[in-house]
C-alpha positions in Angstrom: -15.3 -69.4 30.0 -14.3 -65.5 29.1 -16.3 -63.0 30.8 -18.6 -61.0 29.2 -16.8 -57.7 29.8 -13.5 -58.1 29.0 -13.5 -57.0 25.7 -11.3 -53.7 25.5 -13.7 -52.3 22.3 -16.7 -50.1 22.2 -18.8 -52.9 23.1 -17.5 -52.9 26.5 -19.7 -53.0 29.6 -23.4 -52.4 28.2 -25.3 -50.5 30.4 -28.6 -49.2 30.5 -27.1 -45.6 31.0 -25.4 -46.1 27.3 -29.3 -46.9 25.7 -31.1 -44.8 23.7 -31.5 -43.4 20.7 -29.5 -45.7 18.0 -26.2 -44.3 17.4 -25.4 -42.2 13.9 -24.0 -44.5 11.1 -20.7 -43.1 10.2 -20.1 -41.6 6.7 -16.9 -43.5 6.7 -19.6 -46.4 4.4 -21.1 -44.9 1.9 -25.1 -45.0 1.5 -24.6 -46.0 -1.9 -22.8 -49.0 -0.7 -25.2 -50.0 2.2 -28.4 -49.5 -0.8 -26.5 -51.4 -3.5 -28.0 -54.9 -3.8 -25.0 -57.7 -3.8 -25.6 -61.4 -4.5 -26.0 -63.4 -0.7 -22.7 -65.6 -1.5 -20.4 -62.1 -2.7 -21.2 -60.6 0.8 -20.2 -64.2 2.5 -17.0 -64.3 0.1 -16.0 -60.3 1.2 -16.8 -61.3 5.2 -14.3 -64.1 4.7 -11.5 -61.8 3.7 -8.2 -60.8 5.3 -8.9 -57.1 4.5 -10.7 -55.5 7.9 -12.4 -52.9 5.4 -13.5 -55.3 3.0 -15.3 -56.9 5.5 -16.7 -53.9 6.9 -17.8 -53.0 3.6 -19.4 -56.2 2.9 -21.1 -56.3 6.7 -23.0 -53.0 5.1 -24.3 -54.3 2.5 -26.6 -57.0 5.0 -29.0 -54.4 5.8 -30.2 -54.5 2.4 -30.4 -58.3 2.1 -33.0 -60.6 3.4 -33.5 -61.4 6.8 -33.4 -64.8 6.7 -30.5 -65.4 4.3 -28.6 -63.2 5.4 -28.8 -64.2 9.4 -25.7 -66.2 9.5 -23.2 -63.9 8.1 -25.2 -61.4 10.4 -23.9 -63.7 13.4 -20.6 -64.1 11.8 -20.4 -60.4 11.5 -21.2 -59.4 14.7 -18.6 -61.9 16.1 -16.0 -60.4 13.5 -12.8 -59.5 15.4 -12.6 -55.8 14.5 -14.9 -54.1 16.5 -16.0 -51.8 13.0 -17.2 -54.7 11.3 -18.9 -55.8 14.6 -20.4 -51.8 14.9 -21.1 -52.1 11.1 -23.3 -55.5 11.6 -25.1 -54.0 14.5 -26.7 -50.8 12.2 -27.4 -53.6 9.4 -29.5 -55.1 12.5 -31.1 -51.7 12.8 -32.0 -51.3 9.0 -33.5 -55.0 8.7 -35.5 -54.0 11.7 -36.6 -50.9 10.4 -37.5 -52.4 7.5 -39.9 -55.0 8.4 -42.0 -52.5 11.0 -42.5 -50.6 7.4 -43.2 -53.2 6.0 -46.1 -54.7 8.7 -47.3 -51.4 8.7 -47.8 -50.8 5.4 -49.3 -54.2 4.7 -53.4 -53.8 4.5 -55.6 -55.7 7.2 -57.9 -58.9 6.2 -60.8 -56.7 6.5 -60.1 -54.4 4.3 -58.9 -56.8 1.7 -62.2 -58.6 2.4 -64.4 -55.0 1.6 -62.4 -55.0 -1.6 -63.6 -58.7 -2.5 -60.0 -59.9 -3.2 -60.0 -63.2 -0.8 -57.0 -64.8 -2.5 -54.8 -61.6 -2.0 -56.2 -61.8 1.3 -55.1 -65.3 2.0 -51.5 -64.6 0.9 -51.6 -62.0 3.1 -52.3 -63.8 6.0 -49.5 -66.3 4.5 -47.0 -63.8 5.3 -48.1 -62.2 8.4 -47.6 -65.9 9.5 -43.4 -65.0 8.7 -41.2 -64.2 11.8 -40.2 -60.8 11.7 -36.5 -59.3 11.2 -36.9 -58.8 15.4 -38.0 -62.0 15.9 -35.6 -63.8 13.7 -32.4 -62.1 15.4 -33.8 -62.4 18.6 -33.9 -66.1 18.2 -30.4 -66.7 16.4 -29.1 -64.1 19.5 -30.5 -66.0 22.2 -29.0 -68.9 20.4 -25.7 -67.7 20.0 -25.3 -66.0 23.9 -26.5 -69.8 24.7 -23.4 -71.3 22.4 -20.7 -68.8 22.0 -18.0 -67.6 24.7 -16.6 -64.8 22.2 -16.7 -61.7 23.9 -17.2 -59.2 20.8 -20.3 -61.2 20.2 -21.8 -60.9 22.9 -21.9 -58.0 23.6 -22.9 -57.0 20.0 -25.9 -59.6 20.8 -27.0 -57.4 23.6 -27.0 -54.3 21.9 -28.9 -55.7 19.2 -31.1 -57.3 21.3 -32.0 -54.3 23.2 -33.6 -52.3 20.1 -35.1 -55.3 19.0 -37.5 -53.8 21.9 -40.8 -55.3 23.2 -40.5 -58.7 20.7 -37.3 -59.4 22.1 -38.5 -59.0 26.0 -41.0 -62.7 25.7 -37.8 -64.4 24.7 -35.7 -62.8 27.1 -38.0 -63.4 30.1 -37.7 -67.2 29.0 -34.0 -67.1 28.7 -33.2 -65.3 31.9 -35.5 -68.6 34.0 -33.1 -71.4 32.0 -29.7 -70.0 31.2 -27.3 -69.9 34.1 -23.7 -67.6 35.2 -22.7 -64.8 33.3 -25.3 -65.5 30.3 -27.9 -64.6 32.7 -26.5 -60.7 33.3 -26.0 -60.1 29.6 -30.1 -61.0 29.6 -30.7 -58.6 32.7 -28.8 -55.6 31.0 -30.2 -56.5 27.3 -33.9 -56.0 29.3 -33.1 -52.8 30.2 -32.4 -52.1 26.6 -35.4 -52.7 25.6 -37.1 -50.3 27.8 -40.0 -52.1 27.6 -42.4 -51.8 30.9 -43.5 -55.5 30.4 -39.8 -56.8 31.2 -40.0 -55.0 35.2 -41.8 -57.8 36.3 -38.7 -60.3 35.8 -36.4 -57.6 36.6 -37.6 -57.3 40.3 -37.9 -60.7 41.0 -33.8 -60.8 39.9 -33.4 -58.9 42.8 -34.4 -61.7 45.2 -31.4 -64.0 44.0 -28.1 -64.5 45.9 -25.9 -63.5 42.7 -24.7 -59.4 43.8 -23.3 -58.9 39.5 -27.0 -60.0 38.2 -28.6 -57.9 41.2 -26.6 -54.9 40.6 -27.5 -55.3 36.5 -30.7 -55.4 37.5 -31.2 -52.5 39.6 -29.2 -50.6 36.3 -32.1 -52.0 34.1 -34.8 -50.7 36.3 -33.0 -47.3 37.0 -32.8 -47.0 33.6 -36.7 -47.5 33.2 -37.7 -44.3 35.3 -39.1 -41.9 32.9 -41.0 -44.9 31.3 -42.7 -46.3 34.2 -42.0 -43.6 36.9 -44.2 -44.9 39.6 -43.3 -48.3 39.6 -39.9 -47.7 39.5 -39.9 -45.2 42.3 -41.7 -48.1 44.7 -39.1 -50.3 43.4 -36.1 -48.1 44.5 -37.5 -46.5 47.2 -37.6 -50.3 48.7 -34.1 -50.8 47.6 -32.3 -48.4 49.6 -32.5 -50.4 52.5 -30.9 -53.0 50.7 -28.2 -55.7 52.0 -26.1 -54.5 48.9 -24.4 -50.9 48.7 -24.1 -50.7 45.1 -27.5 -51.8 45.2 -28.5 -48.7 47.5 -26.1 -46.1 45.4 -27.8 -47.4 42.1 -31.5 -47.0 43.4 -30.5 -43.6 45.2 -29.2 -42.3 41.8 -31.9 -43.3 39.9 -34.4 -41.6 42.4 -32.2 -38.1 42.0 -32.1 -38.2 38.1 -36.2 -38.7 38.8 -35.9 -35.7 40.8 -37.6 -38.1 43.5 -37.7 -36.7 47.4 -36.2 -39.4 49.9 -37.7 -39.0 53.4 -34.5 -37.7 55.9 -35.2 -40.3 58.4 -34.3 -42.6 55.4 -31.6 -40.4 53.9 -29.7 -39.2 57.2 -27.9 -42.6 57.7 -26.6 -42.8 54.3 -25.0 -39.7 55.1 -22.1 -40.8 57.0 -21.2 -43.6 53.4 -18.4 -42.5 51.9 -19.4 -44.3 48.9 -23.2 -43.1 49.3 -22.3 -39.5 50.2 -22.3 -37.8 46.7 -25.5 -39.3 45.7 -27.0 -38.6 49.4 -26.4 -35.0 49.2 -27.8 -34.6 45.7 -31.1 -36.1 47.5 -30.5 -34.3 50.7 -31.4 -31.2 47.9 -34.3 -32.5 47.1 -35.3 -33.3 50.4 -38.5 -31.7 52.1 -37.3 -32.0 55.6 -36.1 -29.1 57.9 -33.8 -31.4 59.1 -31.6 -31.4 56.2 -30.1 -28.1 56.1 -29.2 -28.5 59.7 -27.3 -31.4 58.6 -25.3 -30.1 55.8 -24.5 -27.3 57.9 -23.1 -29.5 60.5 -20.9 -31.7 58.0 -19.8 -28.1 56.2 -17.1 -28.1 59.5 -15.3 -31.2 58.7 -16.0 -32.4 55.0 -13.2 -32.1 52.7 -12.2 -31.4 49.0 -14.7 -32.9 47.1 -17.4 -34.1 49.8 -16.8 -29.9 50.7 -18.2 -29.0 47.2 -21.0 -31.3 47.2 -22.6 -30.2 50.7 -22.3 -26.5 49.5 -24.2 -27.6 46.1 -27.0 -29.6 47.9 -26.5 -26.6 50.6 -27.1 -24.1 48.4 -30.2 -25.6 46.5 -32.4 -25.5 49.2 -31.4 -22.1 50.0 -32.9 -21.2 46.5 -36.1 -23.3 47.5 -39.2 -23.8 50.1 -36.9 -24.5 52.7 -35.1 -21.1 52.3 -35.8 -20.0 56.2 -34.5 -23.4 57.3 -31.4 -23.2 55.5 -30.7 -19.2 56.5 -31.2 -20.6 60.1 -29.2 -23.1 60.1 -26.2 -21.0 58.3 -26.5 -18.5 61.1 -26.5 -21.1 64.3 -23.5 -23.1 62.6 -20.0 -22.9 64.3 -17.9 -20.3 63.4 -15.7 -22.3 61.4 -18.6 -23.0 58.7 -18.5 -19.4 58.2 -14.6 -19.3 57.8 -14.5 -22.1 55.5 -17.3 -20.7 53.5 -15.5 -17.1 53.1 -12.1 -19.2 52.4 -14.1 -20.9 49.5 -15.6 -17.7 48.3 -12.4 -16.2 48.0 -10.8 -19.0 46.9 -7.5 -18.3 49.3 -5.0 -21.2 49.9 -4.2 -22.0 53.4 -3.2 -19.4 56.0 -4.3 -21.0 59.0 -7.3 -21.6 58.7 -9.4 -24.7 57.5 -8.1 -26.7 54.2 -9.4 -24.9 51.2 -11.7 -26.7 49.5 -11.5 -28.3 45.7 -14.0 -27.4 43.5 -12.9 -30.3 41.0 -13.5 -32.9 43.3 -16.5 -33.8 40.8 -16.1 -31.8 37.8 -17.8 -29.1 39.6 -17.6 -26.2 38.0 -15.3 -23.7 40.2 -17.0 -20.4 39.3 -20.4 -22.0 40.2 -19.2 -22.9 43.6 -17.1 -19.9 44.6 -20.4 -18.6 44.3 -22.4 -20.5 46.1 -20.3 -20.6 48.9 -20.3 -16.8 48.5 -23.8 -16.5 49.0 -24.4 -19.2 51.9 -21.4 -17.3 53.7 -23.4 -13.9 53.4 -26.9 -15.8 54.5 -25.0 -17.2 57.4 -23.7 -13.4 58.3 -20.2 -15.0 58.1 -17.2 -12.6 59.4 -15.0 -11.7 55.9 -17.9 -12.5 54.0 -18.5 -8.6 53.1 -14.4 -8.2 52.1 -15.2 -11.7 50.3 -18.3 -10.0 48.1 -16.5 -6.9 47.6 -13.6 -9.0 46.1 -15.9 -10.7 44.0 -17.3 -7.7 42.0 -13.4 -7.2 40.5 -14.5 -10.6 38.6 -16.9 -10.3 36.1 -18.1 -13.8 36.3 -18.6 -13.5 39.9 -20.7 -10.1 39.7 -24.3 -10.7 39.9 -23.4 -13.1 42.8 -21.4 -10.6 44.5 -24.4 -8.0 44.4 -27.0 -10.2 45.3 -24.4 -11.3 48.4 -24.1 -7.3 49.4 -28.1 -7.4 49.1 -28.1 -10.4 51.7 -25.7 -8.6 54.1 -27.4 -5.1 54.4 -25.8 -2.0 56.2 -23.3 -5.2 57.7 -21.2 -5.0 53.9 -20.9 -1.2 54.1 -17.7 -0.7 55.6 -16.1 -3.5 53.6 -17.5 -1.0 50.2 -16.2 2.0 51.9 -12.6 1.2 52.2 -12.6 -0.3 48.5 -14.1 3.0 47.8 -11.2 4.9 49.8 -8.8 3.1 48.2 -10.0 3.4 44.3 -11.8 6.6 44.2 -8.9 8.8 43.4 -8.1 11.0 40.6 -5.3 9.4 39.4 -6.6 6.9 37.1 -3.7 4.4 37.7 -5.6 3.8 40.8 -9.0 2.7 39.1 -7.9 2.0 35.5 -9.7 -1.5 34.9 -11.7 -1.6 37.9 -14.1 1.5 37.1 -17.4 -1.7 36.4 -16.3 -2.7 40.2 -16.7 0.4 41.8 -19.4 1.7 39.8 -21.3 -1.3 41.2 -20.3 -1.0 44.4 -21.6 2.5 44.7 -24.9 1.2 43.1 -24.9 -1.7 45.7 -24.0 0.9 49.0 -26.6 3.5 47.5 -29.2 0.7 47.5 -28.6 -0.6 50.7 -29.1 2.6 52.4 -32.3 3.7 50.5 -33.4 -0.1 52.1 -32.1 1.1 55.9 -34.1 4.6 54.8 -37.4 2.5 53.9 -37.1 0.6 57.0 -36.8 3.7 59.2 -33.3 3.6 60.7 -31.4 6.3 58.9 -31.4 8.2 61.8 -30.1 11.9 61.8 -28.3 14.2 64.4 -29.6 17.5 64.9 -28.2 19.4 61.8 -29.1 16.5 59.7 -26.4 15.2 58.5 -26.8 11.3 58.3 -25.2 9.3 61.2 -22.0 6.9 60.3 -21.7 4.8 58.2 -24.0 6.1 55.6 -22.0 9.7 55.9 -18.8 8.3 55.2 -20.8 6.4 52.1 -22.8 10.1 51.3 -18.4 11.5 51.4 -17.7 8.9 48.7 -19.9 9.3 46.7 -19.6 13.0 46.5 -15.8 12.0 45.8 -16.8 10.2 42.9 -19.1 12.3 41.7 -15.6 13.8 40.2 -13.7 10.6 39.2 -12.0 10.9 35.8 -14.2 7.7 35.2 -17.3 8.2 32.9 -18.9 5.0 34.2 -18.1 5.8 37.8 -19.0 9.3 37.9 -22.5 8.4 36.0 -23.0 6.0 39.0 -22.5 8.2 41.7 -24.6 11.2 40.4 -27.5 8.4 40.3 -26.6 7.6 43.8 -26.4 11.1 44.9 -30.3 11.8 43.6 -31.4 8.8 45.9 -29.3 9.4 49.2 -28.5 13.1 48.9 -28.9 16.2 51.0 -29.6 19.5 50.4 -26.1 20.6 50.2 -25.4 18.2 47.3 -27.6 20.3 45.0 -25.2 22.5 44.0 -22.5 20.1 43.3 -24.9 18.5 41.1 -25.5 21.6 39.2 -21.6 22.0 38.6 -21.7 18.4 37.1 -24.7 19.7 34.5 -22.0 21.4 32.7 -19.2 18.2 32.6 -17.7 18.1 29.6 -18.7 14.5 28.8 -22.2 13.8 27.6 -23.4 11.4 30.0 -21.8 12.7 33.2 -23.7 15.6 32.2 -26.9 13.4 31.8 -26.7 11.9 34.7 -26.3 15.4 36.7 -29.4 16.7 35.0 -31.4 13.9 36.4 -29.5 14.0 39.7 -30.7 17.2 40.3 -34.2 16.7 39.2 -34.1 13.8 42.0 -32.5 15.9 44.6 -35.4 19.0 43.6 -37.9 16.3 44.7 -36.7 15.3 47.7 -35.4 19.0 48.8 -38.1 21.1 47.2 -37.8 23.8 49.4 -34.0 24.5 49.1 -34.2 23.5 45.4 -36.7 26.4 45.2 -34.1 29.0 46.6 -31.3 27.7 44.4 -33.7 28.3 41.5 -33.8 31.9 42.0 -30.0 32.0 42.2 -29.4 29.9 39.2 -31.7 32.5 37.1 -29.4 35.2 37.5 -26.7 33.4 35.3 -26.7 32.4 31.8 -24.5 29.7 32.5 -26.8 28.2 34.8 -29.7 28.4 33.2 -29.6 24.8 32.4 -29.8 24.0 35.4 -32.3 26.2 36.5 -35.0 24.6 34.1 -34.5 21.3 35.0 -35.1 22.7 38.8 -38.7 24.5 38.0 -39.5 21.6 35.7 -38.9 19.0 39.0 -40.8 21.6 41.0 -43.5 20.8 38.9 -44.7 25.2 39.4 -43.6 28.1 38.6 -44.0 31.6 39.6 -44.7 34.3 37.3 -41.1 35.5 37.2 -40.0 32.0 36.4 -42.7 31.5 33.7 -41.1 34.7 32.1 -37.6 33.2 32.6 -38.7 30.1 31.0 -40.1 31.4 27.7 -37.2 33.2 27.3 -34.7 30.7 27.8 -36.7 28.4 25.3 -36.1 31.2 22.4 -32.5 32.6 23.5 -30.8 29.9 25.6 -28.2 27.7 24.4 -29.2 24.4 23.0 -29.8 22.0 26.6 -30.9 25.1 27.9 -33.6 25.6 25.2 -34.8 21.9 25.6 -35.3 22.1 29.4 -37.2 25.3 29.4 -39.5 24.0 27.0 -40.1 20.8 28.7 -40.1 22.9 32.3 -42.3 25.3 30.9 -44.8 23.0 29.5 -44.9 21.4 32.6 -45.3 24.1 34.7 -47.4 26.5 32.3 -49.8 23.9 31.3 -52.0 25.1 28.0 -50.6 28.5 28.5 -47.2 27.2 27.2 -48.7 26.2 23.3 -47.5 29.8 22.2 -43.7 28.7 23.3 -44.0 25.2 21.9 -45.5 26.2 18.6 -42.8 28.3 18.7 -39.9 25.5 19.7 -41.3 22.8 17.1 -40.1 25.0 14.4 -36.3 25.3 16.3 -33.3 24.5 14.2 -31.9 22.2 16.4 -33.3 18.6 16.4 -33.5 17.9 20.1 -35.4 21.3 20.4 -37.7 20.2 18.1 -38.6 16.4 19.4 -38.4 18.0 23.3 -41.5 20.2 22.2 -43.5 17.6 20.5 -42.9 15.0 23.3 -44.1 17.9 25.7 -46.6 18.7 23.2 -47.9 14.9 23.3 -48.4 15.0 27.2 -50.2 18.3 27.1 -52.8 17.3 25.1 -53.1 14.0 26.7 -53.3 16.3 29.8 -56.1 18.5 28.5 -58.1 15.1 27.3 -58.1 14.0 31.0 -58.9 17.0 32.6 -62.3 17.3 30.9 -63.9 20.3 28.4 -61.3 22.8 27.5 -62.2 23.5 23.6 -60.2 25.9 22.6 -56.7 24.8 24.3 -57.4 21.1 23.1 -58.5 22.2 19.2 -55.2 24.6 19.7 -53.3 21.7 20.7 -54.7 19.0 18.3 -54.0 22.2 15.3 -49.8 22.0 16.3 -50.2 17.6 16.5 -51.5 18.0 12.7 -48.9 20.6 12.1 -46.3 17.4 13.6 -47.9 15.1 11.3 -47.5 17.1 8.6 -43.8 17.8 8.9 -43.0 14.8 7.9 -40.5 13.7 10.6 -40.8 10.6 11.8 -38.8 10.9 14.7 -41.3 14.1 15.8 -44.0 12.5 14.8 -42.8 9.5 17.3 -41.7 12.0 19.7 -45.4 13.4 20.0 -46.9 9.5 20.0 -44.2 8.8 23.1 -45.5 12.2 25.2 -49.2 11.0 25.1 -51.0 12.3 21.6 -53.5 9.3 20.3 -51.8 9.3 16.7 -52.8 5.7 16.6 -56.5 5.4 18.3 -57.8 8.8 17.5 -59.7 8.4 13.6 -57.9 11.8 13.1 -54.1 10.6 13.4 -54.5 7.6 11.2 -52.5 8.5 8.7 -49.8 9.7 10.9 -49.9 5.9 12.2 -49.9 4.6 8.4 -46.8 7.2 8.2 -45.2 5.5 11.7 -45.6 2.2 10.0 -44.6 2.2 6.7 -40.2 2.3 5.7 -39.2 5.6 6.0 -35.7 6.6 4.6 -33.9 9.5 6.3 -31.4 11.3 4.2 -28.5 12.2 7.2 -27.3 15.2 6.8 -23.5 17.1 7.4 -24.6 18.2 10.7 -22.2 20.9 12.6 -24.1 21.9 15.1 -21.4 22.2 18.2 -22.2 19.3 20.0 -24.5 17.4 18.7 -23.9 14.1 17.0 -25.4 12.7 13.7 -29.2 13.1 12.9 -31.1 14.3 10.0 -30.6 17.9 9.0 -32.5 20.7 10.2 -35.8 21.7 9.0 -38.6 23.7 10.1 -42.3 22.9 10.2 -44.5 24.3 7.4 
């Protein structure tokens, strides 16, 4: 007798892994062909012909017939020896199927032919309900034929059939698993599963009690395969299983248990460990595991495993380092032996072999090597590994390994420091051959170094000598980052200046005022908001630099942006301000009217009624958002009627412009356009499509915009 799976076509080796869904019918047939009624004995005539697409053709054409006439050329379809006629029979299966559970649930009940008084109707009715089904039919002639037949393509056409035949095919199955016998019986087991019907567990199980390891090992398939439909049954079922005398047995039920995202107790999942056949599905459950015990595990089989079984323990490793048992893992990491550490930077870094342990393969199971690099980056930064700072500095050059790499120079503190610091000496330069295509690196390395010493700062150690200047390494950090405060690189210079406002000094104010005049836009950004940062953390120096920068026009910039970080202003300064807003250049103009707003409070409406008829845009919008927030301001600090109707007087004014983007402007700073009953219309205006006509504008740099316009 043939076996049951030796056929080399798609009907090869059914499993319950391959059910589901019933596969798509090609469009090689087309629907017109498989709806086109054809007398019974043409279709018999085309099935008998030499022509494989004939009979294809003609096997279509049987979902449309009926069930009962068309059952044997069904069977001698699916036993056709092209495997498309055979795949062509099976979806006629699927339609006749289909078509009689429409048709029983379409048909009305007894009772309510009985309300309507139509007993005849009623009684052929019940006449017809007495007819097998299309299931029940092809279950029957299936059974028969798996009983009769030893051809290979029909069987297994017979199982899948069988299988979405569903719960009216599990009865008969049931009976034919107790009385058929050898390989017969395993096509029953895995046409069962199939049916993922609950009902046919019952006979499952007690298959697993025979002597026969094939029908066993189908059934545990079937039952795996059952696991979203009956989850807690099947769980008892293969939790008693892996202590089974079989091993495919054990590596079925321990699979099935990790697709169900099932915890295995460690005292049961340690042994099965050391399986080199159970490994891989062992440390996908050692993942799930709840035990602290399993981390110091892994860790322990990090220092031998090899290629592929390397990959899978950083995987499971590296899941429960992202779950509840967090601390275990980090503690385990850090007692390991060395050569964990080693193997885990080697990994990281993805080096081939200089003496060290075997580099491990990351396509030992399709893994994914990007996703594993970094993994093994981050365990090797948790376990405080030596190289593992070189290793996360060396990952920021890939873009794919960025995030990991900064989360990595997070996990290794102050430690990672001198690894950034010697990048830094090495590519902050101002020769741009030197950076050119590595300016995202370094620009997040100085954002990584600046963060971790604002962490050491939070936590108290940045200690200071005498003349307080910060103690190494965070001085040599503070040096490179005032180096590339300079870098010909927009993106790197931007970075630094943001770093200097966090970790800067007193002394560093003036280089940031240089840096307020760089001839790109957003270097010169970033300065202005360095040295608003560095005015708040050195107010007292910041305050002396102000008087000096007043006495310059060319730094009068950057002494608004000073008073206006200050938060006050002197008399003098208040003077200096009002005048810079009417007479300064164009930055200068828009940070004495947002310094002197802030610093004046309501005494500043004379200069901002003033600057909201400006001919430069960004005048204009830097006055109504300070405009917003002083109003706001007044309305919070309580009664002040004449300031607040003078302020509400210059919102109308806003409204009234109509600009948008002021309007907005004032709405951003603070003003109630949309809750005050006042503003409503202003809101309406905000709402509704507004189309700006964009001006030629010429206006030495600026960029774009609508044209300029005062304010009625």
């Amino acid at each position: 007798m043939s076996r049951a799976f030796d056929d080399l076509g798609p009907y090869g080796d059914p499993r319950v892994s391959d059910a589901g869904a019933w596969p798509a019918e090609p469009e090689s047939v087309s629907p017109s062909v498989r709806s086109t009624p054809m007398p019974i004995s043409a279709i018999a005539a085309a099935l008998a012909a030499d022509d494989a697409e004939e009979r294809r053709q003609a096997a279509a054409r049987l979902g449309r017939a009926d069930v009962a006439e068309a059952l044997p050329l069904l069977l001698r379809a699916l036993g056709d020896p092209d495997w498309r006629v055979r795949k062509e029979a099976t979806y006629a299966c699927h339609r006749l199927i289909q078509a009689s559970s429409s048709a029983e649930g379409d048909r009305p009940t007894v009772s309510q032919r009985g309300a309507e008084g139509d007993r005849a109707p009623a009684a052929q009715g019940g006449a017809e309900a007495a007819r097998p089904s299309a299931s029940q039919l092809l279950v029957g002639a299936l059974l028969d034929a798996l009983r009769t037949s030893d051809d290979v393509g029909l069987r297994n056409a017979a199982i899948e059939v069988l299988g979405y035949c569903g719960r009216d095919a599990t009865p008969a199955l049931v009976r034919a698993l107790a009385e058929l016998t050898g390989d017969e019986r395993k096509l029953v087991v895995d046409a069962l599963g199939r049916t993922r019907d609950p009902a046919a567990l019952d006979a499952l199980y007690a298959t697993l009690a025979e002597k026969d390891d094939n029908l066993r090992q189908s059934a545990i398939e079937a039952i795996s395969g059952m696991g979203l439909i009956a989850r807690e049954r099947v769980t008892d079922i293969l939790y008693e299983r892996l202590a089974d005398r079989d091993r495919f047995v054990r590596l079925t039920a321990l699979n099935g248990l990790n697709n169900l995202e099932a915890p295995v107790p460690w005292r049961v999942l340690e042994p099965l460990i050391d399986d080199p056949i159970l490994r891989s599905a062992a440390l996908v459950a050692a993942a799930l595991a709840e035990s602290p015990e399993a981390p110091r595990a892994l860790c322990a089989a990090l220092a031998t495993a090899r290629g592929g079984a390397f990959a899978q323990l950083v995987r499971a490793l590296a899941r429960l380092a992202e779950g509840p048992l967090a601390p275990h893992a980090v503690a385990a990491l850090r007692a390991a032996p060395v050569e964990v550490g080693a193997r885990l930077v080697q990994a990281a870094a993805a080096q081939g072999p200089g003496g060290g342990a075997e580099p491990p393969s990351w396509r030992g199971l399709g893994a994914d090597p990007v996703s594993g690099r970094a993994q093994a980056l981050l365990l090797a930064a948790m376990a405080r590994a030596p190289g593992a700072p070189d290793a996360a500095v060396q990952a920021m050059i890939e873009p794919a390994l960025v995030e990991t790499a900064q989360r990595a120079l997070g996990l290794l503190g102050e430690e990672a420091l001198p690894a950034v610091l010697a990048y830094l000496e090495r590519h902050v330069d101002p020769d741009p051959d030197l950076w050119e295509g590595l300016d995202d690196a370094t620009a997040a390395l100085i954002d990584g170094a600046v963060a971790i010493a604002q962490q050491r700062g939070r936590e108290g150690d940045a200690a200071r000598s005498a003349h307080g200047a910060p103690e190494p390494p965070l001085g040599e950090l503070l040096g490179a980052v005032r180096r590339s405060v300079k870098s010909p690189s927009t993106l790197v210079a931007t970075s630094a200046l943001y770093g200097l406002a966090k970790i800067g000094t007193a002394d560093d104010l003036e280089l940031a005022v240089s840096q307020t005049r760089a001839i790109s836009l957003p270097v010169a950004r970033a300065a202005e908001s360095a040295l608003a940062g560095l005015t708040e953390r050195h107010p007292e120096a910041a305050r002396a630099l102000a008087r000096r920068l007043v006495q310059a026009e060319r730094t009068h910039l950057a002494a608004a942006i000073v008073i206006e970080a200050l938060g006050s202003a002197e008399p003098e300064e208040l003077a200096f301000l009002r005048g810079v807003a009417s007479a300064g250049d164009v930055r200068a103009r828009r940070a004495a009217v947002t310094a002197v707003a802030a610093a004046a409070g309501a005494s500043a409406l004379d200069v901002l009624s003033l600057s909201l008829a400006d001919e430069e845009r960004e005048v204009r919008l830097a006055a109504a958002r300070a405009l917003g927030r002083l109003y706001a301001s007044l309305s919070e600090a309580g009664p002040a009627d004449d300031e607040r109707a003078r302020a509400r007087e210059l919102l109308r004014l806003v409204r009234a412009s109509g600009e948008p983007e002021l309007v907005a402007a004032a709405a951003q700073g603070g003003a109630p356009f949309r809750s005050d009953p006042p503003w409503s219309e202003a809101g309406d205006r905000l709402s509704a499509p507004v189309s700006i006509d964009v001006g030629d504008v010429s206006t030495p740099g600026m960029t774009g915009g609508p044209p300029s316009g005062k304010v009625p």
